[in-house]
C-alpha positions in Angstrom: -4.0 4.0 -8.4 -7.3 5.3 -7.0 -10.4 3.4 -5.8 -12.9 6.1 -6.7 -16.2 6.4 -5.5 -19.3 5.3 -7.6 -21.9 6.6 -6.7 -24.9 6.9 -8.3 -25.4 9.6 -11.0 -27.5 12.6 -11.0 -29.4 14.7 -13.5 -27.6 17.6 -13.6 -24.7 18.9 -16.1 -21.3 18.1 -15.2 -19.9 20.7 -13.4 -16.1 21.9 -14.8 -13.5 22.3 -11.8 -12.5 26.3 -11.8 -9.3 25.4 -9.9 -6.6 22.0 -10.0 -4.3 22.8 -7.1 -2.2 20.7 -4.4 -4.0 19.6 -1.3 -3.5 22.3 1.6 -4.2 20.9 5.4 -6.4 23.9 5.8 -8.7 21.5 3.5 -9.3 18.8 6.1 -13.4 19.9 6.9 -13.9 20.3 3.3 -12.3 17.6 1.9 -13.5 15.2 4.5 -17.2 16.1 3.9 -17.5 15.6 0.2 -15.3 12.6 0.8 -17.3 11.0 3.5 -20.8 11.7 1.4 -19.2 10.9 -1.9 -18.2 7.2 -0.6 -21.1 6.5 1.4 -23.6 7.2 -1.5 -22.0 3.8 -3.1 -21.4 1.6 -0.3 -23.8 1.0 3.0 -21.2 -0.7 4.9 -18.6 2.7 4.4 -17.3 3.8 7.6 -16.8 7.3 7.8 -13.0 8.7 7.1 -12.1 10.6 10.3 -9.9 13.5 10.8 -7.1 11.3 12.7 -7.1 8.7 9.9 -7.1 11.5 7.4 -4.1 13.2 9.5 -2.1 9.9 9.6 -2.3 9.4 5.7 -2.1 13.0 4.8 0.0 14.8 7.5 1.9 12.6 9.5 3.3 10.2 6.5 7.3 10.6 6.8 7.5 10.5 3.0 5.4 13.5 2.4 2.4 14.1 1.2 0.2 13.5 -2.3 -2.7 15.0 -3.0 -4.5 17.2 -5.6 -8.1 19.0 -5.7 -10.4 20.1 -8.0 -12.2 22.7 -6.7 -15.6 24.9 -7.7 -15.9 28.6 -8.6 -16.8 28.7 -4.7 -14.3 26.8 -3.2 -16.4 23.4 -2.9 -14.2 19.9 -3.4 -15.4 18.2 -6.6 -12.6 15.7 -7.1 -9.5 14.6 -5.2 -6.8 12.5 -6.8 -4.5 11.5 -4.3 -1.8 9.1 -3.3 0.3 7.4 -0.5 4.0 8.3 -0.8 7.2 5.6 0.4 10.4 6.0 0.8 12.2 3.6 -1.4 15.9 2.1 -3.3 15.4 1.9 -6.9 18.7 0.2 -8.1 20.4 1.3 -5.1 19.0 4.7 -5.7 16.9 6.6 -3.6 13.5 7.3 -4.9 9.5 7.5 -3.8 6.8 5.3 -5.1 3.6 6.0 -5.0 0.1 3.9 -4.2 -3.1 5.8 -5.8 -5.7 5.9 -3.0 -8.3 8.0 -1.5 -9.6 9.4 -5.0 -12.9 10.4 -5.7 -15.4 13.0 -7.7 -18.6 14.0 -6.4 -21.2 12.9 -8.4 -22.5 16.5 -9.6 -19.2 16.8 -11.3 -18.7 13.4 -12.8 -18.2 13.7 -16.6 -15.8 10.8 -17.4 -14.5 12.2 -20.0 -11.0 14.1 -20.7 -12.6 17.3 -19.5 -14.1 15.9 -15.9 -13.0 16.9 -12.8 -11.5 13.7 -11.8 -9.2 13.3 -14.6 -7.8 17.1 -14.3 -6.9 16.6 -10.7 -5.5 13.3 -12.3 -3.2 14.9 -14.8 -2.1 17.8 -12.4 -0.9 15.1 -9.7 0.8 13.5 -12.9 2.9 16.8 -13.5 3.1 18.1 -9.8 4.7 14.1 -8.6 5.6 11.8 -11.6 9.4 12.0 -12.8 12.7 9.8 -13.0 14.4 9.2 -9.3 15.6 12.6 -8.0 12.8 14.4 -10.1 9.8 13.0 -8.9 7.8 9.7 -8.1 9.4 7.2 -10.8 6.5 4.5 -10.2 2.6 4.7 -9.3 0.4 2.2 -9.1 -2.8 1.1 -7.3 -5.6 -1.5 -6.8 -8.6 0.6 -8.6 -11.9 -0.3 -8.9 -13.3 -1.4 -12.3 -14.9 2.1 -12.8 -11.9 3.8 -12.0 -9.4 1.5 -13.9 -11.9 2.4 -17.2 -11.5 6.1 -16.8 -7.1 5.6 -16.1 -7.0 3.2 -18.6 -8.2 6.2 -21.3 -7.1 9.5 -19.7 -4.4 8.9 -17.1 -2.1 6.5 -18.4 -3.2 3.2 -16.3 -1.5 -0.4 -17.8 -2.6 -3.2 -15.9 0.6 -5.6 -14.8 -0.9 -8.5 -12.6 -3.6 -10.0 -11.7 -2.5 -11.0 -8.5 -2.9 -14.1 -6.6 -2.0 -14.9 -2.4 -0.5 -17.4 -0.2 -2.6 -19.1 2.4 -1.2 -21.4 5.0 -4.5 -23.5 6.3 -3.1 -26.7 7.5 0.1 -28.2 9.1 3.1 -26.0 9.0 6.1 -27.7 7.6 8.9 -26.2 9.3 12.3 -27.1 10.0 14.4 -26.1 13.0 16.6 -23.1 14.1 18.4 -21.8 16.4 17.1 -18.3 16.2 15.3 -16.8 19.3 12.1 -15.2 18.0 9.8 -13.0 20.5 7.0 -10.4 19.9 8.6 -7.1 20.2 6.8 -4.1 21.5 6.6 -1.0 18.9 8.5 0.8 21.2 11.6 -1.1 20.2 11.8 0.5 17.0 15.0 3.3 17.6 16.9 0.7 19.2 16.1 -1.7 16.5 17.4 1.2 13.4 21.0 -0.1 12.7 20.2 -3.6 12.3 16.9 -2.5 9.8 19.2 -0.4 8.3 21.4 -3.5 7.4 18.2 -5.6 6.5 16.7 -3.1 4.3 20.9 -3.0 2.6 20.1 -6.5 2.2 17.3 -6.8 0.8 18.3 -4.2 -2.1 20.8 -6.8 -3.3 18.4 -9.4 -3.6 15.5 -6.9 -5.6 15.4 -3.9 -7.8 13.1 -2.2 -6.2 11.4 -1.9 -2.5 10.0 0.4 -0.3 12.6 0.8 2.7 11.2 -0.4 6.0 13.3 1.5 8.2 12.2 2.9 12.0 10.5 5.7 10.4 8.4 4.0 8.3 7.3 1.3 10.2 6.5 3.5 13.3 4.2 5.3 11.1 2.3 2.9 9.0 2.0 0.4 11.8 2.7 1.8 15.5 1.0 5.0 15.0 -2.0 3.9 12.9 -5.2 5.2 13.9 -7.8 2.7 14.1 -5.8 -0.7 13.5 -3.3 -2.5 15.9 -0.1 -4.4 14.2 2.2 -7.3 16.0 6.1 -7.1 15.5 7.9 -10.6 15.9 11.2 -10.5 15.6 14.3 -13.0 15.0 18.0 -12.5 16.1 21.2 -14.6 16.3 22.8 -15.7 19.6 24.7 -13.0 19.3 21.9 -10.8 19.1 22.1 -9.4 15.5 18.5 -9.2 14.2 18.1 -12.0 11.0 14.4 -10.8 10.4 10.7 -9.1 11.2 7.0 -9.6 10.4 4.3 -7.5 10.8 1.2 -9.4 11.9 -2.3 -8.3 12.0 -5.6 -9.4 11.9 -8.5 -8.9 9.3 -9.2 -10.1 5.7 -8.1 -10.4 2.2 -10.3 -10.5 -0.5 -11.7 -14.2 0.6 -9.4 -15.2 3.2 -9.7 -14.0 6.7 -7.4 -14.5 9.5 -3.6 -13.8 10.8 -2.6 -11.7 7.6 1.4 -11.5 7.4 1.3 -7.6 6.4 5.0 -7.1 6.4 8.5 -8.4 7.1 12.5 -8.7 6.0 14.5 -11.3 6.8 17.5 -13.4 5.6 17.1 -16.5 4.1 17.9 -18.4 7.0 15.1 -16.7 9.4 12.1 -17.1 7.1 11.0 -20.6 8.8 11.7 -19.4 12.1 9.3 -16.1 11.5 6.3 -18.2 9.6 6.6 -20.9 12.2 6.0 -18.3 14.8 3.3 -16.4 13.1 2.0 -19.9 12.2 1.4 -20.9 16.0 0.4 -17.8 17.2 -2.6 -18.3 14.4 -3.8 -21.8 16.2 -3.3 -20.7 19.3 -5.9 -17.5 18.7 -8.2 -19.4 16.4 -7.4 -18.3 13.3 -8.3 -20.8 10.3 -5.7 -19.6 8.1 -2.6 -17.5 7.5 -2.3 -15.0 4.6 0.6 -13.6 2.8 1.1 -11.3 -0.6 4.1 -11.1 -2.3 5.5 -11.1 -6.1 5.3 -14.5 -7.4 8.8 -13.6 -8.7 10.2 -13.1 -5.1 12.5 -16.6 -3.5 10.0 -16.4 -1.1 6.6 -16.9 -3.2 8.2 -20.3 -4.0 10.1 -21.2 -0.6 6.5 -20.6 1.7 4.8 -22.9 -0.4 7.6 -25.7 0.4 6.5 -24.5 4.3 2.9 -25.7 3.4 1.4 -22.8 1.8 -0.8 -23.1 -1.0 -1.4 -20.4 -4.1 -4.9 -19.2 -3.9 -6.2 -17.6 -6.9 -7.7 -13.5 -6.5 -9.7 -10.7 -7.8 -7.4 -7.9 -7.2 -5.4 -6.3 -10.7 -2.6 -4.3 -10.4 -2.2 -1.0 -12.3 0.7 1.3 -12.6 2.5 3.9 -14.6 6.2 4.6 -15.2 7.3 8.0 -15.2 10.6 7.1 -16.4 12.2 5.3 -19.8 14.8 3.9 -17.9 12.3 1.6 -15.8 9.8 0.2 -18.4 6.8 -2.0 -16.9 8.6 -4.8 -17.0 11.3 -3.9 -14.4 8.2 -3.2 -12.1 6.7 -6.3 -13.0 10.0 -8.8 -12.1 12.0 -6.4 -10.2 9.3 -5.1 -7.6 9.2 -6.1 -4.0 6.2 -5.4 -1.8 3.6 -7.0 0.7 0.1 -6.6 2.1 1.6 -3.5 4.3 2.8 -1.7 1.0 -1.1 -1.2 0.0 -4.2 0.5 2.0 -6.1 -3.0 2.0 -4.9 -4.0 5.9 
C-alpha cells in the first residue's frame, strides 16, 4: 500500500476534505505540486516527481489507472491515495492487482484519525477498485512506511504478510552447462517476441496461483518506456528458436545491496542457469560486486538460485495487503503469489 509522506506537522486544525473523488488527468499541475512539496518537506534527498514520470504511472499504464483525491472547499489537493494497477491470472482467471504507491496528505490536513483526509481518499479507492475477479482489484498490497502502515493497520484494513528477505549472488556462480543461446535483446523485439510470452506467461500459471502477466504490453511499459530508468532484456531460446526464458536487468540498489538487480524474468526450469549465468557475467564484467534478486521464498526458484551460489540476505522491507475477496484469504497470497523486484516501484 502507500509510502505516505511524513512530513513535519504544523499548528493549525486539521483541515476536512470537502470532496473524495477519482483522479482526473486535468489534475496533473495540482496534484504534482502538493505532491512534490509534501514529499520534500520529509526527505532532502527527494527528487522531484515530473510530469512524464507522473504520465507513465498514471496515464500511459496499460492496466488502467488508480487514483483518488481529497480535495478542499477550493479545489486544493489535500490527500491522494493511489495505486499501480497489473494485469494478472488469478487461478487461471483474469484479474488486476494492485500495488499502493504514490500516497500522501499534506500536512495542513493530516488528522490520522478515521475522519482525516488521507484515510477518506483511502476508503473511497477501497469502494471505487477493491472486489472479487471480474468486479474489481481482488488483491492490494504495498511496501508502506511505518507511519503509513500505523494509520492502514487501524482505518484501511492493512495485514502485514512478510517480512521479506532477498537473494544476493556475491561470489563464484555455480552453474552448470546448456545448450541454450542467450543474447541481450533490444526492447524493440518485444511484438515479435508476443506468442512465445504468451506461452511463458501459460506456463507459468500452472506452476503458481497467482502472477502478474508479463506479456508485450506490459513489459514495453514498465520497462522500455520508463521515464528516467534504462532496463536490459536477456533472452534464452532453443536451437529451434522457441524462447525458454527472459530477465530484466537493471542497475541500482535494494535496501543494502547495490549492484546488477534481476528486476524481472520467466523462464522454464531448464533456462534458469543459463539466464543467471548470463546476468552473472555481465555483473563482473561491469564491476558490479553483487547480484540481487526478490522473489517468494515459496517459489522453486528461491531454493534452486541458492544451489547456483546465492545466499539469503536478511531485509527491512514488510509486506502489507488486503483481500477483497473470501474466496482468496491471505494465505493464498502469502503461498500462492508470484512477483519480483519489477512487480514493486522500488527499481
Amino acid at each position: 500500500m502507500p509510502s505516505t509522506s511524513r512530513a513535519s506537522s504544523v499548528s493549525a486544525a486539521p483541515v476536512s476534505a470537502a470532496s473524495v473523488r477519482p483522479l482526473r488527468v486535468e489534475d496533473q499541475d495540482a496534484l504534482l505540486a502538493a505532491f512534490n512539496g509534501c514529499f520534500a518537506a520529509s526527505d532532502p534527498g527527494f527528487v522531484a516527481r515530473t510530469a512524464a514520470e507522473w504520465r507513465w504511472r498514471f496515464v500511459q499504464n496499460p492496466a488502467g489507472r488508480r487514483a483518488t483525491l481529497a480535495l478542499d472547499d477550493e479545489g486544493a489537493v489535500l490527500a491522494q491515495y493511489a495505486g499501480l494497477p497489473q494485469r494478472a491470472l488469478v487461478e487461471g482467471v483474469a484479474a488486476t492487482l494492485t500495488q499502493g504507491i504514490d500516497s500522501f496528505c499534506v500536512p495542513r490536513a493530516r488528522a490520522l484519525g478515521r475522519r482525516g483526509a488521507f484515510v477518506a481518499a483511502g476508503e473511497r479507492f477501497a469502494a471505487d477498485y477493491g472486489g472479487a475477479p471480474g468486479a474489481g482489484d481482488p488483491w492490494m498490497w504495498g511496501l508502506p512506511v511505518r507511519a503509513a502502515r500505523r494509520i492502514g493497520e487501524r482505518a484501511l484494513g492493512y495485514v502485514p504478510f512478510r517480512a521479506q528477505v532477498r537473494l544476493e549472488l556475491a561470489g563464484p556462480l555455480r552453474a552448470s552447462a546448456t545448450d541454450l543461446s542467450l543474447r541481450e535483446a533490444p526492447w524493440s523485439e518485444l511484438d515479435e517476441l508476443a506468442p512465445e510470452l504468451d506461452g511463458l506467461n501459460a506456463r507459468q500459471a500452472e506452476r503458481c496461483g497467482a502472477f502478474a502477466l508479463r506479456d508485450a504490453p506490459a513489459l514495453a511499459w514498465r520497462y522500455a518506456a520508463h521515464p528516467s530508468r534504462r532496463y536490459r532484456l536477456v533472452v534464452a531460446t532453443r536451437h529451434n528458436g522457441e524462447l525458454a526464458g527472459f530477465a530484466v536487468l537493471g542497475v541500482g540498489r535494494f535496501e543494502d545491496s547495490e549492484g546488477l538487480l534481476w528486476c524481472d524474468g520467466l523462464h522454464d526450469p531448464e533456462a534458469e542457469p543459463a539466464l543467471v549465468e548470463f546476468a552473472a557475467d555481465l555483473a563482473a564484467r561491469e564491476g558490479h560486486a553483487r547480484l540481487v534478486a526478490l522473489l517468494p521464498p515459496w517459489c522453486e526458484s528461491f531454493t534452486s538460485l541458492q544451489g547456483l551460489g546465492f545466499r539469503v540476505r536478511g531485509g527491512r522491507t514488510l509486506w502489507v495487503g488486503r483481500s477483497y475477496t473470501g474466496a482468496l484469504p491471505l494465505e493464498f497470497w502469502r503461498e500462492r503469489w508470484f512477483y519480483t523486484l519489477g512487480d514493486t516501484d522500488l527499481v
